[in-house]
C-alpha positions as CSV (number, residue, x, y, z in Angstrom):
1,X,3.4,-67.0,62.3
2,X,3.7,-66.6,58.3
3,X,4.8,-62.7,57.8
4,X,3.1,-61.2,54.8
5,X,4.2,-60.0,51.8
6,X,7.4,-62.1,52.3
7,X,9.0,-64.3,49.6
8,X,6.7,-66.4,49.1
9,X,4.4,-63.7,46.8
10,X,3.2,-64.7,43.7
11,X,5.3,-62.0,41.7
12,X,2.9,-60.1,39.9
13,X,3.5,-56.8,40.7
14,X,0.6,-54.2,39.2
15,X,1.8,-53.0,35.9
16,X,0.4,-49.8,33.8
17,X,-1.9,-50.7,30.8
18,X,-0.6,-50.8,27.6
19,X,-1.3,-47.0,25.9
20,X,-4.3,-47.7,23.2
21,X,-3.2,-47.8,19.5
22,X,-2.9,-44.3,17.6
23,X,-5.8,-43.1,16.0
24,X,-5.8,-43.8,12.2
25,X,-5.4,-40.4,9.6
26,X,-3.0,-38.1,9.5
27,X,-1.4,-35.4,11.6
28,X,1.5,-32.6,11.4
29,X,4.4,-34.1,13.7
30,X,6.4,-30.6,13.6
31,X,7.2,-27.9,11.6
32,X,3.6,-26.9,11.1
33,X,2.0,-23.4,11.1
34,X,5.1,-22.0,9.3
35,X,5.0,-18.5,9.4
36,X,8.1,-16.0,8.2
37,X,9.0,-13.0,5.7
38,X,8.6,-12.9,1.5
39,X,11.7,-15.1,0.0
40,X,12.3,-16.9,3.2
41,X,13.2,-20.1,3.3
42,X,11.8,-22.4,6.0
43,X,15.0,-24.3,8.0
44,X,12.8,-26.8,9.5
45,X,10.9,-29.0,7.5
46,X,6.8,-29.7,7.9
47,X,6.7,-33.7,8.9
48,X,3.4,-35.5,8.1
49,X,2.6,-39.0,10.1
50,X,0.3,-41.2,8.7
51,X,-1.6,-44.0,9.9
52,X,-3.7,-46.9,8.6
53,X,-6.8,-48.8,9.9
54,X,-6.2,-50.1,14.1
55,X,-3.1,-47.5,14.0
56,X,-0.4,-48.8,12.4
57,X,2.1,-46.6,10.4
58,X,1.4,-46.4,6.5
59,X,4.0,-47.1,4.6
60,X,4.6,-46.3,1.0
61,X,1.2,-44.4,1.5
62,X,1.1,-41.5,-1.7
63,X,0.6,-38.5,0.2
64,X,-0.5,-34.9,-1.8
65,X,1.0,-31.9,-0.7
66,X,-0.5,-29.4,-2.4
67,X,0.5,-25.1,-2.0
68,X,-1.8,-23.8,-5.0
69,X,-4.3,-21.4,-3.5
70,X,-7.5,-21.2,-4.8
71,X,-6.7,-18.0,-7.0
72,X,-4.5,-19.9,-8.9
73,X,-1.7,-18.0,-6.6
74,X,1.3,-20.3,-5.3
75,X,1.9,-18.3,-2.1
76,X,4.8,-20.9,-1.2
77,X,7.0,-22.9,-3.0
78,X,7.6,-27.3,-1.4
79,X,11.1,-28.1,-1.8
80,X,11.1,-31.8,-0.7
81,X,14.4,-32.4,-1.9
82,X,17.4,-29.8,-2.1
83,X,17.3,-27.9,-6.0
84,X,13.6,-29.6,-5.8
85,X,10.9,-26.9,-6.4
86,X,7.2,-28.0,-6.7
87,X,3.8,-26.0,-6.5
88,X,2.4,-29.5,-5.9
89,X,4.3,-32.9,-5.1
90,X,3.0,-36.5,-4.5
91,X,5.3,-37.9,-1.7
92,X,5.1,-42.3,-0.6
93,X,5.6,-42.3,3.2
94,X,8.8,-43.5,4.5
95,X,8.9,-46.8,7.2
96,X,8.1,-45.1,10.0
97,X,4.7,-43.9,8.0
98,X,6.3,-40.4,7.7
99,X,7.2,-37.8,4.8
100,X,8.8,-34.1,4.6
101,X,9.1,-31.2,2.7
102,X,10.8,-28.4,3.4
103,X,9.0,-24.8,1.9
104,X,10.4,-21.2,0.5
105,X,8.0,-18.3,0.7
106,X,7.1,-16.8,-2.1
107,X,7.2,-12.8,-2.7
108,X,3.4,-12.0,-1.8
109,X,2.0,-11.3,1.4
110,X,-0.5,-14.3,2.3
111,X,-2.7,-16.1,4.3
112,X,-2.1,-19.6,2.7
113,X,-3.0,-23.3,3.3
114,X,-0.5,-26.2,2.6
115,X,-3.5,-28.6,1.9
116,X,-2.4,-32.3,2.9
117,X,-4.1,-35.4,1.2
118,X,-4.0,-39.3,1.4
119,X,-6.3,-39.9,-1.3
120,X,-5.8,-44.4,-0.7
121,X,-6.9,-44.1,2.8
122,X,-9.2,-41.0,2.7
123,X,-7.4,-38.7,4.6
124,X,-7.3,-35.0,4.7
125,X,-6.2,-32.0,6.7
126,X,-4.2,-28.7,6.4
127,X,-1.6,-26.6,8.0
128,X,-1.4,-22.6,8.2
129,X,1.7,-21.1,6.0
130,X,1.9,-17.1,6.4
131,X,3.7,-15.1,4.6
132,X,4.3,-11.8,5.9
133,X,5.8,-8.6,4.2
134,X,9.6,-7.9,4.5
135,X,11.8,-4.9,5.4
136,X,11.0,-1.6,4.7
137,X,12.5,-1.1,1.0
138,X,10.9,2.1,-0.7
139,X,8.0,4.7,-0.1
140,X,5.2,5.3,-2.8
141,X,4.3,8.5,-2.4
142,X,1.1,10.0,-4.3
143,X,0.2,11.7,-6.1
144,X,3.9,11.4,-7.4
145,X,3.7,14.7,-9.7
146,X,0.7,16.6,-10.2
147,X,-0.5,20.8,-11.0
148,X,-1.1,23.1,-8.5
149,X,-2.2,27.1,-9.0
150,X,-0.2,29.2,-6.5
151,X,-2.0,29.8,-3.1
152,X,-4.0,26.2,-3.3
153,X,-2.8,23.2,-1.7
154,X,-3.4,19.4,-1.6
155,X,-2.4,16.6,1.1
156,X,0.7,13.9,-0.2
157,X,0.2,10.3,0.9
158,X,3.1,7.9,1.4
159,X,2.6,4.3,1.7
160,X,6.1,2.1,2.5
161,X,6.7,-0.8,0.5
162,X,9.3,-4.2,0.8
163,X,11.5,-5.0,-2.2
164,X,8.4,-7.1,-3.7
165,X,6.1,-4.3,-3.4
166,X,4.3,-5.2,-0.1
167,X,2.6,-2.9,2.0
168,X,4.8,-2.2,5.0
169,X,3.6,-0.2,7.9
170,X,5.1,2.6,8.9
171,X,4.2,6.8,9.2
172,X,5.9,9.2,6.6
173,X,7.1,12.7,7.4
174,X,6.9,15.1,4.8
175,X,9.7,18.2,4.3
176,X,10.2,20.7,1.7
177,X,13.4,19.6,-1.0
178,X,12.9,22.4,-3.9
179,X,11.0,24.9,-5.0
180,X,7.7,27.3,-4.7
181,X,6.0,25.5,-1.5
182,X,5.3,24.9,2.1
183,X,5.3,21.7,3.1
184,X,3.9,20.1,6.8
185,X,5.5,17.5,8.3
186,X,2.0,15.6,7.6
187,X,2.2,16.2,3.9
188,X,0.0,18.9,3.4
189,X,1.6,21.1,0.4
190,X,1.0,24.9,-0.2
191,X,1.9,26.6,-3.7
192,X,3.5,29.7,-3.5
193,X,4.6,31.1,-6.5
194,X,4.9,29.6,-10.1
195,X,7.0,27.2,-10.7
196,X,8.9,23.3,-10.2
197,X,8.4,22.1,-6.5
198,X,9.7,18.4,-4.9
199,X,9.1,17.3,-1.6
200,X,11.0,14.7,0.5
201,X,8.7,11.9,1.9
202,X,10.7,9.1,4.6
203,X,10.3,6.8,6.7
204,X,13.2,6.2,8.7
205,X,16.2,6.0,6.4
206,X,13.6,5.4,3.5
207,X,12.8,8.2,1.4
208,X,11.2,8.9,-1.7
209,X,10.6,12.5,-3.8
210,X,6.9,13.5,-5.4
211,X,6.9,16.4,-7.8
212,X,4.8,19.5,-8.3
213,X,4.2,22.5,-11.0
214,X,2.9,25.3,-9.6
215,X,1.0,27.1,-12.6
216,X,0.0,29.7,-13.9
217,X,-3.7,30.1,-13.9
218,X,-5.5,29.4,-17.3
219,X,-8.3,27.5,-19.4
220,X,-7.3,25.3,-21.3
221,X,-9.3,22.9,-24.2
222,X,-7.8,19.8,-25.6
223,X,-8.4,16.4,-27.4
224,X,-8.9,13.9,-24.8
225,X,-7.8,10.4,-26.9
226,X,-9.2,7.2,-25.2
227,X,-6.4,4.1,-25.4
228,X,-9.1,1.8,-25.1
229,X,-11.4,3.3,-28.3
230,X,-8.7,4.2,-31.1
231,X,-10.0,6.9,-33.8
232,X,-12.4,8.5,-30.9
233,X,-11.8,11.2,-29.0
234,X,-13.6,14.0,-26.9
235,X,-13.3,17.9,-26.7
236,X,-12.3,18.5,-23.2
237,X,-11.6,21.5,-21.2
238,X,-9.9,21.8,-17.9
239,X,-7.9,24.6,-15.7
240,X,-4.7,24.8,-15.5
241,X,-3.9,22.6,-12.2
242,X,-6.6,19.5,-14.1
243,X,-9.5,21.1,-11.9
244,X,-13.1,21.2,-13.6
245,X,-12.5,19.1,-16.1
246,X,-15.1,18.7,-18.5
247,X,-16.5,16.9,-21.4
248,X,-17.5,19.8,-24.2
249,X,-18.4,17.5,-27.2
250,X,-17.5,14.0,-28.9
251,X,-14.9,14.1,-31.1
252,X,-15.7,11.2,-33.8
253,X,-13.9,10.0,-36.4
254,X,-10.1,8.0,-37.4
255,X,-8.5,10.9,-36.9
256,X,-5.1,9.3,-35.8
257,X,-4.4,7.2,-39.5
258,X,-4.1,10.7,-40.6
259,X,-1.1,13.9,-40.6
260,X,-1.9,15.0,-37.2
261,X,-3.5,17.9,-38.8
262,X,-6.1,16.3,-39.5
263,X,-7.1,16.3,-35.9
264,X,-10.3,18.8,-34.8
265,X,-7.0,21.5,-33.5
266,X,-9.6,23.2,-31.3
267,X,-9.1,26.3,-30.1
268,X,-10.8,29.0,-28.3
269,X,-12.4,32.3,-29.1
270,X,-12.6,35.1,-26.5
271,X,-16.1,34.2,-25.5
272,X,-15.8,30.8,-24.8
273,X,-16.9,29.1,-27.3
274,X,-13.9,26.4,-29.2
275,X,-13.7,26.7,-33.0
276,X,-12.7,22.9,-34.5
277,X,-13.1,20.5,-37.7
278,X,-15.7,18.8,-37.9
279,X,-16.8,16.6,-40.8
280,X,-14.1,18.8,-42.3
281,X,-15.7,21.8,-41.7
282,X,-15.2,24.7,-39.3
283,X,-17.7,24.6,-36.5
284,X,-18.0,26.6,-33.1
285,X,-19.0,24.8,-30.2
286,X,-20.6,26.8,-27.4
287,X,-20.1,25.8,-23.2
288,X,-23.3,23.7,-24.1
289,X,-21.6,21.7,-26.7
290,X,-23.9,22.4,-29.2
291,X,-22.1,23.2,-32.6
292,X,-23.0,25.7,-34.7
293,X,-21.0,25.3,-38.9
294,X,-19.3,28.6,-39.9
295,X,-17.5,27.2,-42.5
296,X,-18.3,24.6,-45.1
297,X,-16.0,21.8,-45.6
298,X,-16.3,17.9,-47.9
299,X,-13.8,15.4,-49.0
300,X,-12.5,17.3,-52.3
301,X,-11.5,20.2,-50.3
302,X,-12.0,19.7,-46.3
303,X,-11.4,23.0,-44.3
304,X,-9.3,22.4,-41.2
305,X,-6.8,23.8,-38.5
306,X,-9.1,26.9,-36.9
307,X,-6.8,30.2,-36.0
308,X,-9.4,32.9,-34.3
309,X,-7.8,36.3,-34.1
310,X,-7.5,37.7,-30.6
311,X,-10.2,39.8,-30.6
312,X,-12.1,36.6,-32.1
313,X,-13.5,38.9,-35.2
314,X,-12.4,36.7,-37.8
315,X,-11.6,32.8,-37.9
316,X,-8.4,32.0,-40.0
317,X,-8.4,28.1,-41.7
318,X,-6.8,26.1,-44.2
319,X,-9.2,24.7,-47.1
320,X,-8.0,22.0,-49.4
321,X,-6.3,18.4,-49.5
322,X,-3.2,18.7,-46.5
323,X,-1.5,16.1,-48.5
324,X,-1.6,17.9,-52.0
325,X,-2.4,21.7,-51.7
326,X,-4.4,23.9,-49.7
327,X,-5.6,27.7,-49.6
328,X,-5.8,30.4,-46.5
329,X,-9.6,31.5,-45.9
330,X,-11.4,33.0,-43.0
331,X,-14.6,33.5,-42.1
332,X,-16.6,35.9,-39.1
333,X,-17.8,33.6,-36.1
334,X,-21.4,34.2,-37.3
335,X,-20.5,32.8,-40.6
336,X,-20.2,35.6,-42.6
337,X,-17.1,37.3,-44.6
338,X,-16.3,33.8,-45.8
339,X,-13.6,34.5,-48.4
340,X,-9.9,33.2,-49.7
341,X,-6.9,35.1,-48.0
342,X,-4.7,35.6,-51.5
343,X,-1.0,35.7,-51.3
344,X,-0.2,36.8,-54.8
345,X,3.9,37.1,-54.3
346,X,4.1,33.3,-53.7
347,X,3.3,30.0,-55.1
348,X,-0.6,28.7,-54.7
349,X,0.4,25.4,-54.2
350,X,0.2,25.0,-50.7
351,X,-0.7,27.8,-48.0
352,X,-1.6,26.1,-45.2
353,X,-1.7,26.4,-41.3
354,X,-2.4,30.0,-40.8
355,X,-1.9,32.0,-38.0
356,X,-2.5,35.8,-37.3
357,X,-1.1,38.2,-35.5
358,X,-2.8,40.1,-33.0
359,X,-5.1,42.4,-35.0
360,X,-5.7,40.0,-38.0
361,X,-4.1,41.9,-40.2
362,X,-1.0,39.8,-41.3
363,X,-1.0,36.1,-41.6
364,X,2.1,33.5,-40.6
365,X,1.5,30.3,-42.9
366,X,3.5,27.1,-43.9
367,X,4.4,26.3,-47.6
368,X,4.3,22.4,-47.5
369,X,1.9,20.2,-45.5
370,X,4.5,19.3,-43.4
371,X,8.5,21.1,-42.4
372,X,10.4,20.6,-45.9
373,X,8.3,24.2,-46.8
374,X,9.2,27.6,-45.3
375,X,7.2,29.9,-43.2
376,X,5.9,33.5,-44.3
377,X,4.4,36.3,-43.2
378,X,1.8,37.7,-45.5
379,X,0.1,41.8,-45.8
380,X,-3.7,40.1,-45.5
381,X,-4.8,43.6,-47.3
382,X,-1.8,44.1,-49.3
383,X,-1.4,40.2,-50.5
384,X,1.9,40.1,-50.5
385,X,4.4,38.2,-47.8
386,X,8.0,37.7,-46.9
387,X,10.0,35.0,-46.0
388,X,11.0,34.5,-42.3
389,X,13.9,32.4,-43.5
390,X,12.8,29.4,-41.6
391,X,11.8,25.8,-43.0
392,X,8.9,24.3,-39.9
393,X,5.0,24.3,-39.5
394,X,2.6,25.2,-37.1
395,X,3.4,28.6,-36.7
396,X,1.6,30.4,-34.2
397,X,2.0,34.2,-33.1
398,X,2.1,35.5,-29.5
399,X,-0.8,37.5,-27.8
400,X,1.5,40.4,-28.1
401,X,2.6,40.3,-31.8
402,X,6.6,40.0,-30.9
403,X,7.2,36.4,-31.3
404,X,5.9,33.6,-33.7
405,X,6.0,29.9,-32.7
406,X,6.9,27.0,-34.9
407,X,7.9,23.5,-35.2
408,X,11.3,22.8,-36.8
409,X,11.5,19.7,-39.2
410,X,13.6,18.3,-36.1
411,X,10.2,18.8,-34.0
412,X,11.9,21.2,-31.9
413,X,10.1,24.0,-31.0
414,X,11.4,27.2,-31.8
415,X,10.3,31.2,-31.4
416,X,11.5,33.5,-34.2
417,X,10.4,37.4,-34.7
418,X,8.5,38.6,-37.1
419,X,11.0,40.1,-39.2
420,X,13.0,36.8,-39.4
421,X,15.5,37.3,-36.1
422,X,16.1,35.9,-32.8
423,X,15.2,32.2,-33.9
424,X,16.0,30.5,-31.0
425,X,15.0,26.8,-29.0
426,X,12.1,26.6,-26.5
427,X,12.0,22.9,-26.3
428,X,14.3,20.5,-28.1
429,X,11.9,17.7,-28.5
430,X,8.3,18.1,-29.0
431,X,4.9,15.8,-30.0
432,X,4.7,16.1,-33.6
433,X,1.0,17.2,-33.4
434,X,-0.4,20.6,-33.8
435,X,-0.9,21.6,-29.8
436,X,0.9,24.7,-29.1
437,X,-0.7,27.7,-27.5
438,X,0.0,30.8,-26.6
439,X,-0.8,32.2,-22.6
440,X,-2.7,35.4,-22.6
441,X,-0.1,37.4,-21.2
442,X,2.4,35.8,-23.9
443,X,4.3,34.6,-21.1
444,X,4.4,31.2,-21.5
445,X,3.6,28.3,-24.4
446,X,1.5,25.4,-23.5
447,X,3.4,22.6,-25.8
448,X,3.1,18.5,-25.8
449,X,6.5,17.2,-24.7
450,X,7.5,13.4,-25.3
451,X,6.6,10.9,-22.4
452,X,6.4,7.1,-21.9
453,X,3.6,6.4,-24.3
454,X,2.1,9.4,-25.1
455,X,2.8,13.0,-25.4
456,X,3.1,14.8,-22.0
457,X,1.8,18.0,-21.6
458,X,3.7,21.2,-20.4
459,X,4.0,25.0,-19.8
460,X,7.7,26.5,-20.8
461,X,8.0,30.3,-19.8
462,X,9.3,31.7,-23.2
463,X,11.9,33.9,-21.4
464,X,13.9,31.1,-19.2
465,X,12.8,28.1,-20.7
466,X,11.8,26.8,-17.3
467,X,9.4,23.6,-17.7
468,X,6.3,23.0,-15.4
469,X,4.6,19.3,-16.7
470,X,1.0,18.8,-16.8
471,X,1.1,15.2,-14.9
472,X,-2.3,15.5,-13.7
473,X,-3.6,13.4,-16.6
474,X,-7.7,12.5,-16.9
475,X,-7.9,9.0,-16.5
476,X,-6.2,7.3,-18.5
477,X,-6.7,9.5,-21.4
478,X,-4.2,11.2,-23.8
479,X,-4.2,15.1,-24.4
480,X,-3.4,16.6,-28.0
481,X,-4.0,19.7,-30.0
482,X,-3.8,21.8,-26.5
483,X,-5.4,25.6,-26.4
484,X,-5.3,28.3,-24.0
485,X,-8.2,30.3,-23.8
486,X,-7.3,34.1,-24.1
């Protein structure tokens, strides 16, 4: 008998069929779906296969990689070579169908694309590249300085950031640094008395300080100047901490070419209504804004720069050309008493920027139209004045008759007495624009200081020179020619 299966077999042992041929098109081999921190650079490179018609490799085949996103953004960065950096590169595959790029993240958070293209054979296809934020580098903490009246209170909000200015998440705690406040551990800060507050925001290790003035409470009317619309402006009021703030009237007019006096210099009588130029005359405008003329004005001899007396009986101005000589007038709110204020014991020349003392009945003016003149203090009834011994402009006298304000020809502002003594600094640095104003209680002077771009806003207390900034700021618009209502 024959045994089976012996030697005799005919050697064709069952074999596995061959795999079938590799679709043609295009695929990621490795490195795909890269995902990693702002700046980072990616070890492992992306590898790209392609292949032709029946399977077989494509050599020499251009392939696209492009890492533009459709924004216009380039959220990653190829580098196919080392010291090779390119938004988009054009790559022939290698013999074995094949081409690489490594890729360094950019410094934007992103959901991004590296879009892949074999434009000779028709092929396209993409891979995921995400860029996420890095460590925690600094808080923003808003609002970063603002105005507060004591006893009111607002809520702080700190957001963390990485060193490209990515939102990072994280939750701030909030603690008192300086000053007038209570502070929660949530942010939530309380004004207690007046004056300059901070509070310390972190996030772990990470911390960052906002800023507060807590204010004294007041009215106050301004020039609101729009960046966008040079030689416009509005008449504005708004308390003390930037609350109500309102729109009174339009301001028209290039008034910024000009010397600053030029400006409307509004400023308010005791009944609310705001005197200011207009059309270079004196009007009053009401909380209405309607405008009623109390004082003619024209191009020969324009009246300007509005002083009501405390009691707002009479309305002192300046009538004439700023740049070659002007007169003192005033005039009654309802128009009447419109006469010349004579100073017969000094040159006619130029009297200009009056301001009077509590009762009206003397007068502190300026001899030139801007500091090279000296200031004087002038008997309304007697017309006759005396030097204060002081060159500057812009004088204006306190609510209580013991101190006169001025601008030095250094734009300092200074506080002198009436009889010429005690001239000392209040702020070493100031807007040169008319916008100083008494406080009611004489307490304190309302002043532009110097800031980035344009003049910042700020209460000094005349006795201890403390500062409180206004940093409240109506969007985007500059203040000037600042008044506090009495």
């Amino acid at each position: 008998a024959r045994g089976v299966g012996g030697g005799g077999g005919t050697g064709r042992a069952d074999r596995p069929p061959p795999p079938p041929p590799a679709p043609a098109g295009l695929r990621v081999v490795s490195g795909g779906a890269v995902t990693d921190t702002i700046e980072a650079p990616i070890a492992a490179p992306i590898v790209i296969e392609v292949r032709g018609p029946g399977g077989a490799v494509a050599v020499g085949a251009p392939v696209v990689l492009d890492a533009v996103d459709p924004s216009g953004w380039v959220p990653f960065i190829l580098v196919p070579r080392p010291n090779v950096f390119k938004a988009v590169d054009t790559i022939p595959t290698d013999a074995s169908g094949r081409v690489q790029t490594s890729v360094l993240l950019n410094t934007r958070t992103w959901s991004a694309w590296l879009r892949i293209a074999v434009p000779s054979l028709g092929f396209r296809d993409s891979t995921t590249v995400t860029v996420r934020p890095g460590n925690l580098a600094n808080l923003v903490v808003t609002p970063a300085d603002t105005a507060l009246l004591a006893g009111n209170g607002y809520q702080l909000a700190a957001a963390g950031r990485d060193r490209a200015g990515n939102p990072v998440a994280g939750t701030a705690t909030f603690e008192d640094e300086s000053g007038p406040i209570t502070v929660t551990t949530t942010g939530r800060v309380t004004g207690t008395t007046i004056g300059r507050a901070a509070v310390r925001a972190s996030i772990g290790p990470v911390g960052a300080t906002a800023q507060v003035s807590i204010v004294p409470e007041g009215q106050f009317s301004a020039l609101a100047f729009d960046a966008a619309t040079p030689g416009t402006g509005q008449l504005v009021t708004f308390r003390s901490d930037g609350a109500n703030y309102q729109v009174r009237a339009p301001l028209l007019g290039n008034w910024l070419s000009g010397p600053p006096m030029m400006g409307p210099w509004p400023a308010w009588l005791p009944d609310g209504r705001i005197a200011v130029r207009a059309d270079a005359a004196i009007d009053l405008v009401d909380a209405a804004g309607a405008a009623q003329r109390i004082a003619p004005g024209g191009p020969i001899y324009p009246s300007l720069g509005p002083q009501p007396t405390r009691d707002g009986q009479w309305i002192y101005f300046s009538r004439g050309s700023w740049g070659f000589g002007t007169a003192l007038w005033r005039v009654r709110p309802d128009g009447s008493g419109l006469a010349a204020v004579e100073d017969t014991s000094a040159f006619a020349g130029f009297q200009g920027g009056g301001s009077p003392n509590p009762d009206g009945t003397r007068l502190v003016y300026q001899t030139s139209d801007w500091f090279s003149g000296e200031l004087r203090v002038l008997d309304v009834a007697a017309k006759q004045s005396v030097r204060l011994g002081v060159q500057g402009a812009w004088a204006a006298w306190s609510p209580d008759g013991s101190l006169i304000a001025f601008m030095d020809p250094d734009a300092a502002i200074r506080v002198i007495r009436p009889d010429g003594t005690g001239n000392r600094v209040l702020l070493e640095r100031s807007w040169v624009n008319p916008g100083f104003s008494w406080s009611p209680d004489g307490k304190y002077l309302l002043a532009l200081a110097p800031g980035d771009i344009w003049p910042r806003p700020v209460i000094i207390n005349v006795a201890t020179l403390a500062q409180l900034p206004l940093a409240f700021g109506p969007g985007g618009k500059a203040l000037f020619q600042l008044s506090w209502r009495p």
